[in-house]
VOPAGU-2260 file (C-alpha; in pm, 1 decimal, decimal comma):
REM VOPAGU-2260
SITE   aa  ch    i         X         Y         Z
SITE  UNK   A    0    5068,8   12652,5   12845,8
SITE  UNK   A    1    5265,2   12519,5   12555,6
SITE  UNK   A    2    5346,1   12136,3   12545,2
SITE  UNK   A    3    5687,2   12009,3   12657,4
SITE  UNK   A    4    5892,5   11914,1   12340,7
SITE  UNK   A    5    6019,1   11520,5   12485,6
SITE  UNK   A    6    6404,2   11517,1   12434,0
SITE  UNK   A    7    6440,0   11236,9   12165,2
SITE  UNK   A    8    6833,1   11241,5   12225,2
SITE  UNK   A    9    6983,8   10874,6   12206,5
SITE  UNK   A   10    7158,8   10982,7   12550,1
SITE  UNK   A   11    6833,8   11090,0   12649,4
SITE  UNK   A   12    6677,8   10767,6   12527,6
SITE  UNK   A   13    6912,2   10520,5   12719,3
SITE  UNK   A   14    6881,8   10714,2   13033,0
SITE  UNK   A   15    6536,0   10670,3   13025,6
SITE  UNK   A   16    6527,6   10283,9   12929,8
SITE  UNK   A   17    6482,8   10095,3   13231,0
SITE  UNK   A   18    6753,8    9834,4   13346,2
SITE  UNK   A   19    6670,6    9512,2   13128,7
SITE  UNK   A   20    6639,0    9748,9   12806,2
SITE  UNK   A   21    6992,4    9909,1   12934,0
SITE  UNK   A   22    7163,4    9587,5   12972,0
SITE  UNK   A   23    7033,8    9439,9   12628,8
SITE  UNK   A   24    7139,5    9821,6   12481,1
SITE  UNK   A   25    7521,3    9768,3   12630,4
SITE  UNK   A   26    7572,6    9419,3   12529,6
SITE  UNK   A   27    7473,8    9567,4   12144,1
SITE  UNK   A   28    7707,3    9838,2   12172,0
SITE  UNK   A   29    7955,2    9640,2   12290,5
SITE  UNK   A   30    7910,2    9339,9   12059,5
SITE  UNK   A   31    7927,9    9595,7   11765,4
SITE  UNK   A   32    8256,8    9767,5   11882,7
SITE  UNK   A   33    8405,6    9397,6   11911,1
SITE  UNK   A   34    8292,0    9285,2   11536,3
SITE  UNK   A   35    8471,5    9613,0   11449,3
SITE  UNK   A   36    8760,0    9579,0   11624,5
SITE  UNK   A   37    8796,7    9191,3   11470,5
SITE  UNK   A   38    8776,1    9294,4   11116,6
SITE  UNK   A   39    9001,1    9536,0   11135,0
SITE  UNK   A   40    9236,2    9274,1   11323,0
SITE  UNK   A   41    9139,9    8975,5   11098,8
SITE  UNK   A   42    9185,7    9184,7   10749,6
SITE  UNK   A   43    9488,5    9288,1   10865,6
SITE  UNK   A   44    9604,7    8920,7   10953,8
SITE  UNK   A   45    9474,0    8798,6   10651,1
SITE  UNK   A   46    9662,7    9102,8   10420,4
SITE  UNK   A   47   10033,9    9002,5   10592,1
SITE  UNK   A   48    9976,0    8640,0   10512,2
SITE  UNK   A   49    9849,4    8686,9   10148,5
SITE  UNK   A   50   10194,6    8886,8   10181,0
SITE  UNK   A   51   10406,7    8651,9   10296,3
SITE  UNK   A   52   10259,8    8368,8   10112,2
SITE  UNK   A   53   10339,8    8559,3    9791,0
SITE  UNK   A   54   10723,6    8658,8    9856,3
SITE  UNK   A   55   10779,2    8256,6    9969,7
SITE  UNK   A   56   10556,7    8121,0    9622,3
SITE  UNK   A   57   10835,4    8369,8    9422,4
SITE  UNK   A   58   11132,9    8252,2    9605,2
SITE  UNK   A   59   11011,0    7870,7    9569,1
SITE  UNK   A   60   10923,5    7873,4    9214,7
SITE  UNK   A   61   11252,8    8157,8    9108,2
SITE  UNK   A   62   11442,1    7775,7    9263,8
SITE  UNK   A   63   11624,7    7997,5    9561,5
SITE  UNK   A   64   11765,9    7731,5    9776,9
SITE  UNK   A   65   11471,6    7782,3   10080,1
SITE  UNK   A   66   11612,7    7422,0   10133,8
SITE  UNK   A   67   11919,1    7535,7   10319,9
SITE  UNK   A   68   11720,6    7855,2   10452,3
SITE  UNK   A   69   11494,2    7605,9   10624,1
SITE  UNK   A   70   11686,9    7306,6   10662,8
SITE  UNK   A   71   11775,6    7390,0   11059,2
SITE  UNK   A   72   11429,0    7514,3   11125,7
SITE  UNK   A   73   11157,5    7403,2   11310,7
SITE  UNK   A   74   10751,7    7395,4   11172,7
SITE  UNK   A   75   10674,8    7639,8   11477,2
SITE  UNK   A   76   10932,4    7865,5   11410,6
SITE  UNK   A   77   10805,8    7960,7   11080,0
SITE  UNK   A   78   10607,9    8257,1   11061,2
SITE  UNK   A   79   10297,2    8183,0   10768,0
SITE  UNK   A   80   10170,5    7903,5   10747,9
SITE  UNK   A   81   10274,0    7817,5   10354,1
SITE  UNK   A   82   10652,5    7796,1   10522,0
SITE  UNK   A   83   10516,6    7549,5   10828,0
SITE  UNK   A   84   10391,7    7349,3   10577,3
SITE  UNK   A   85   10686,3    7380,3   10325,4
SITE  UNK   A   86   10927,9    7276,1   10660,6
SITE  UNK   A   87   10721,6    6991,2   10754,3
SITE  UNK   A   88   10720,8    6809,2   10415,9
SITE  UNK   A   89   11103,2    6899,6   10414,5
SITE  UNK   A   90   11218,1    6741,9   10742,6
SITE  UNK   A   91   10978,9    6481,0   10667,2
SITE  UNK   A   92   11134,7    6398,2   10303,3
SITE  UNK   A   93   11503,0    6446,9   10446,0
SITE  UNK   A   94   11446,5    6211,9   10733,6
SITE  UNK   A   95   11342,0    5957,7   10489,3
SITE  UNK   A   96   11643,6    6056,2   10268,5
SITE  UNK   A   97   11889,9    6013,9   10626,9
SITE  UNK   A   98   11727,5    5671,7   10701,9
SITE  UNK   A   99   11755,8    5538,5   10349,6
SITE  UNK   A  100   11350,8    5462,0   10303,5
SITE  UNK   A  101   11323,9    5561,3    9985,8
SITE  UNK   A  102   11550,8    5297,8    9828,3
SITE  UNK   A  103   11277,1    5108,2    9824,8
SITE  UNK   A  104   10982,0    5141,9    9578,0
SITE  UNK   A  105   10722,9    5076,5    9758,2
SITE  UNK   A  106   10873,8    5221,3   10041,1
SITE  UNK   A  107   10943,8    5539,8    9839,0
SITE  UNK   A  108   10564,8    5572,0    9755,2
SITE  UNK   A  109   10466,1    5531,5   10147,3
SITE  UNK   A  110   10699,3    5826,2   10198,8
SITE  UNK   A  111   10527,2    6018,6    9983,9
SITE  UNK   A  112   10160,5    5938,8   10124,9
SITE  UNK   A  113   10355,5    6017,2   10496,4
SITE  UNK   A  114   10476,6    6367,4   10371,7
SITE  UNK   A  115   10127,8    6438,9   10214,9
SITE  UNK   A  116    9952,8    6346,8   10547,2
SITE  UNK   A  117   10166,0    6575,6   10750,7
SITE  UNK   A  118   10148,3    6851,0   10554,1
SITE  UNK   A  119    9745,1    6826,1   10535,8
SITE  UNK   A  120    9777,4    6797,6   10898,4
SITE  UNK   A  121    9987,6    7103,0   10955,2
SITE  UNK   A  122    9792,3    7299,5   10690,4
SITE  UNK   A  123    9467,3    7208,8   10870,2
SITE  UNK   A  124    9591,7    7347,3   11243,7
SITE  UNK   A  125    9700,0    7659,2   11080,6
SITE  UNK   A  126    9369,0    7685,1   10891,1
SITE  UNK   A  127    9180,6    7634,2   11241,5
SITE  UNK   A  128    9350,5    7899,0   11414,2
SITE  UNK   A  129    9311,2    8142,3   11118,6
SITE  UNK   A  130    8970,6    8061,0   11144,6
SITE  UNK   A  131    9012,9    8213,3   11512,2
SITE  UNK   A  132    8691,2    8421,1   11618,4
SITE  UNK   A  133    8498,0    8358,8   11286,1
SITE  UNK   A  134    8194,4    8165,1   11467,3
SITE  UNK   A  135    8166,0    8483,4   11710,9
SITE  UNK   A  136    8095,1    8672,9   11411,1
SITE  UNK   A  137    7893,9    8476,8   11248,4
SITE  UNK   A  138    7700,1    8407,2   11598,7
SITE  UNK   A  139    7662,8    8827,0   11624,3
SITE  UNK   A  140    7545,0    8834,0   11266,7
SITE  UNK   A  141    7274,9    8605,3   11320,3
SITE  UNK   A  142    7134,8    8691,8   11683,3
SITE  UNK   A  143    7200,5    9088,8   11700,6
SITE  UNK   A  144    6889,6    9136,5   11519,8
SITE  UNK   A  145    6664,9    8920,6   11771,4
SITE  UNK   A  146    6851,2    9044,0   12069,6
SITE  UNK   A  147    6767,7    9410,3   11953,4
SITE  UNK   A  148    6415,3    9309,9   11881,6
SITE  UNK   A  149    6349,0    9192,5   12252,3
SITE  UNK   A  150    6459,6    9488,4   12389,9
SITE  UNK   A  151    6229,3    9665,0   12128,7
SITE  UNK   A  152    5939,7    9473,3   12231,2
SITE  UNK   A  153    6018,0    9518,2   12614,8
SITE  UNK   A  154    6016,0    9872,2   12564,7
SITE  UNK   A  155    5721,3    9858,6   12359,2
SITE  UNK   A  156    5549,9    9693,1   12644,2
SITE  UNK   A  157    5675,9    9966,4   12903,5
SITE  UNK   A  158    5600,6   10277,6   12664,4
SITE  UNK   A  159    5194,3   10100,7   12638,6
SITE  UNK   A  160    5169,6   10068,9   13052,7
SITE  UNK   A  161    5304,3   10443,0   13104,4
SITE  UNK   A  162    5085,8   10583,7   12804,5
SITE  UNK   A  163    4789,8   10352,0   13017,8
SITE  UNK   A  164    4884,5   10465,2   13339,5
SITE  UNK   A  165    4904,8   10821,8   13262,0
SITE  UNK   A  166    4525,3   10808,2   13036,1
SITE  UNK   A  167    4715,8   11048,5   12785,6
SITE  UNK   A  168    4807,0   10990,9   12440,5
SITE  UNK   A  169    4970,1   11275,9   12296,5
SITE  UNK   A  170    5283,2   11236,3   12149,6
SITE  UNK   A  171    5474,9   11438,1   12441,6
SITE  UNK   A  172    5400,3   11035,6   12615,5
SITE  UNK   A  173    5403,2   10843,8   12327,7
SITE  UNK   A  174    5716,2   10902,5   12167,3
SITE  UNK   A  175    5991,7   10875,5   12444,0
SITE  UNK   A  176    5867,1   10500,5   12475,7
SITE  UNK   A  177    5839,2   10429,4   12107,7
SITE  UNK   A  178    6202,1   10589,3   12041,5
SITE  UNK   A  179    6325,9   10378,3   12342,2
SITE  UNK   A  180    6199,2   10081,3   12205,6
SITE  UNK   A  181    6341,1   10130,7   11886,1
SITE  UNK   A  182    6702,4   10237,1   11981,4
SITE  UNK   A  183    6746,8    9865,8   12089,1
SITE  UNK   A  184    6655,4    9704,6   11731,6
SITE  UNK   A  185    6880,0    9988,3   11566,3
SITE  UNK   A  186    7188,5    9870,3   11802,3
SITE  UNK   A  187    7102,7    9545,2   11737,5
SITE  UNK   A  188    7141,0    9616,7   11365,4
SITE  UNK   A  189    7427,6    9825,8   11402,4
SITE  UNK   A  190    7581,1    9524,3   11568,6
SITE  UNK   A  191    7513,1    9252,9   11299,1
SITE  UNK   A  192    7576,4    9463,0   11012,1
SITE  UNK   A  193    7957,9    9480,9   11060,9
SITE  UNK   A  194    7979,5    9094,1   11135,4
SITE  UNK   A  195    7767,3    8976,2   10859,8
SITE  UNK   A  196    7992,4    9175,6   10632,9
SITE  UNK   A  197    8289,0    9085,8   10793,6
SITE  UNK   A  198    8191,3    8726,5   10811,7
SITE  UNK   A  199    8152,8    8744,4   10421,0
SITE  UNK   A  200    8440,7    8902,1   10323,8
SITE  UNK   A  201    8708,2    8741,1   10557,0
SITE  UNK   A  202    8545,4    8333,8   10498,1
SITE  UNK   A  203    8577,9    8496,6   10125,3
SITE  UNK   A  204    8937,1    8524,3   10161,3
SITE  UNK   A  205    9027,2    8239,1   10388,4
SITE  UNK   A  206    8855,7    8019,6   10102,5
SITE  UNK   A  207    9133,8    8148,0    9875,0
SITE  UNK   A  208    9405,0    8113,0   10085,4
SITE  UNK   A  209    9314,8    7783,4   10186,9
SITE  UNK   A  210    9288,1    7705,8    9797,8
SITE  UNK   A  211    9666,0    7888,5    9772,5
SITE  UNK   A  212    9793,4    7632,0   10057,4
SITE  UNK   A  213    9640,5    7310,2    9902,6
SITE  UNK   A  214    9818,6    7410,5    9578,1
SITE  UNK   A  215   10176,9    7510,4    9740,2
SITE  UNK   A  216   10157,7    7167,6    9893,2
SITE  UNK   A  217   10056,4    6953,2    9614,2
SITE  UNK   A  218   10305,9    7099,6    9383,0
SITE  UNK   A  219   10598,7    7088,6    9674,2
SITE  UNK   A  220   10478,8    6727,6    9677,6
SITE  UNK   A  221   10524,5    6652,1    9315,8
SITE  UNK   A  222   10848,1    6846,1    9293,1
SITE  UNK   A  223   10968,9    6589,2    9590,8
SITE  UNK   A  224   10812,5    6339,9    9375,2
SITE  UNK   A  225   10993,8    6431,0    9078,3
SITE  UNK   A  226   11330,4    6429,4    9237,1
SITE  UNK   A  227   11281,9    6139,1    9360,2
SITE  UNK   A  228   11225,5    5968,7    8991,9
SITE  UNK   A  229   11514,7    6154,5    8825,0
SITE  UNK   A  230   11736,8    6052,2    9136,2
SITE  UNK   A  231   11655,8    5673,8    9113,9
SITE  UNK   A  232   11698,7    5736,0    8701,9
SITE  UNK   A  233   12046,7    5822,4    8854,7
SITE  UNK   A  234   12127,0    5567,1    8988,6
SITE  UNK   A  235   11981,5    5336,9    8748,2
SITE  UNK   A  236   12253,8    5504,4    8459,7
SITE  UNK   A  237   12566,8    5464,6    8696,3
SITE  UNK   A  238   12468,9    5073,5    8804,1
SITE  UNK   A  239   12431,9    5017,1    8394,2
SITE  UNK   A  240   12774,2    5170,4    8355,2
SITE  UNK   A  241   12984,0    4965,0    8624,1
């Protein structure tokens, strides 16, 4: 009689994992599908606001008048978070202007710490929610593996009481349980894999960006700054003429 050839399948496989192993093998699938599905979402995200930031660092440093573009508009309106920040400084710098603050020296330098301090605010809340869904990955990149490996070791532990309860160790019993066992560590891997590298490369380029928001604001800073000093020299020239 010739020996049943055991149907290795991963179909087969799951079927024949009992319910703990099944569970453990669903939550893996699922987790993977989901660390897919957020770098797709989160390159994407991070692509249109490399964009974005881009076209607004040309049209601020080509001088377009984004002063008058964004002079009725509020932070939240904005749509990337370089123009939240650039509108916050703005309405924050104008205000002062309205109000007459910065006639004052010391005054005028308090206005400038104020404007810094929102802007690092602002730039920090936008940061956060760009930031969105990055400990999930990094929490699937770091317990897939060990998830995977206790369903491997569960199965291990059924596939050595059926090869005991059955007194047979031919591979027609010994290999369904083993390839059971071991379909759980390889979703577990095929889980953390995609977050780990999409972990990686998406803290890679939030690091930049962040770097590229830091800069638009210091320099939008010192511009303010610098206006500032050539209006006062302004003024300075006219009250020496009367």
């Amino acid at each position: 009689m010739e020996a049943t050839t055991p149907n290795l399948s991963i179909f087969a496989l799951f079927g024949e994992a009992d319910l703990f192993v099944k569970a453990i093998m669903l939550l893996l699938f699922g987790l993977s599908i989901m660390s897919w599905a957020l770098w797709f979402s989160k390159s994407r995200q991070m692509a249109a606001l490399r964009r974005k930031g881009h076209n607004f660092e040309e049209a601020f440093l080509s001088g377009e008048d984004l002063e008058s573009l964004y002079a009725n508009t509020r932070p939240e309106d904005a749509d990337h978070p370089m123009a939240k920040v650039f509108v916050v400084g703005l309405q924050e710098w104008q205000e002062s202007q309205q109000k007459g603050e910065a006639e004052d020296n010391a005054l005028r330098v308090g206005i400038l710490n104020r404007i810094r301090r929102r802007m690092d605010a602002t730039l920090t809340r936008e940061l956060e929610q760009c930031e969105s869904w990055m400990p999930f990955l990094a929490t699937v990149g770091s317990t897939a593996p060990f998830i995977g490996l206790l369903g491997t070791v569960w199965g291990i532990m059924n596939a050595f009481t059926s090869i005991s309860a059955a007194k047979n160790t031919s591979l027609a019993i010994v290999a369904p349980g083993i390839a059971e066992a071991l379909l759980a560590t390889a979703l577990g891997l095929f889980a953390a894999i995609p977050a780990v590298v999409a972990y990686n490369r998406i803290a890679t380029q939030l690091s930049r960006y962040t770097g590229r928001l830091e800069a638009f604001a210091t320099e939008f800073l010192a511009l303010l700054e610098k206006r500032e000093e050539d209006r006062q020299q302004s003024v300075k020239k006219i009250k020496a003429v009367k």
